[in-house]
Structures are given as structure tokens and as C-alpha cells.
N, C-alpha and C positions, 0 to 999 in steps of 0.2 A: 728367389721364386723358382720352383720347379717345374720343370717341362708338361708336367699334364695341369699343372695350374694355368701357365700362357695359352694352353689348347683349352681348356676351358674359358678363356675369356675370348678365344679368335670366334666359338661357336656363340656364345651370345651376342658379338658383334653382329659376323654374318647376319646373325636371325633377325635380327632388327634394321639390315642395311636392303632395301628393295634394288634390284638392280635386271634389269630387263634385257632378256636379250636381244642383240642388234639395235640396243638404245645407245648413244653418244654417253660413255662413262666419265666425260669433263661437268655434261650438262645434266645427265639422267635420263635425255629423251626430252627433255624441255626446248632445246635451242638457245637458251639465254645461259649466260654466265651468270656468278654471284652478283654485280653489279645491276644487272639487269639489262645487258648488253649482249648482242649474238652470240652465241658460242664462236670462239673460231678455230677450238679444233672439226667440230663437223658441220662448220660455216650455216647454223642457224635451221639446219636441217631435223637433229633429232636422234640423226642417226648416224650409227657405227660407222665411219668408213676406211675405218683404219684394219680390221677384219681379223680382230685380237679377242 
């Protein structure tokens, strides 16, 4: 595969991935894990606090 082949697949990713900022990138901004359990990197909150 060629290097603007992979670039052209990271930009359709992106475009399809919602990602909000100062949202919890474990949870989405949800609070839950996949489980359906708190998040426990931003303990259920939501939000970013890692400040990445």
C-alpha cells in the first residue's frame, strides 16, 4: 500500500469518527464505558481531564 493510499483512508476515518472537544476520549462524553459501567478514566463525568 502506498503512503497516500493510508492518507486517504485516516481521512475517511476521521470523517466518520465524532469526537468533541474537552469530551472523555475513553467514553465520548458519555460517562459509561463499553460495558455500561462509569468510565474510569474521567470517573463518570464526561469530560476530559487528562487536558490532551
Amino acid at each position: 500500500m502506498e503512503p497516500e493510499e493510508l492518507d486517504a483512508g485516516w481521512t475517511d476515518i476521521l470523517a466518520t469518527v465524532l469526537l468533541a472537544h474537552s469530551h472523555c476520549c475513553t467514553c465520548n462524553g458519555t460517562g459509561l464505558d463499553g460495558d455500561g459501567d462509569t468510565c474510569r478514566d474521567c470517573d463518570g463525568t464526561g469530560i476530559d481531564n487528562h487536558g490532551a
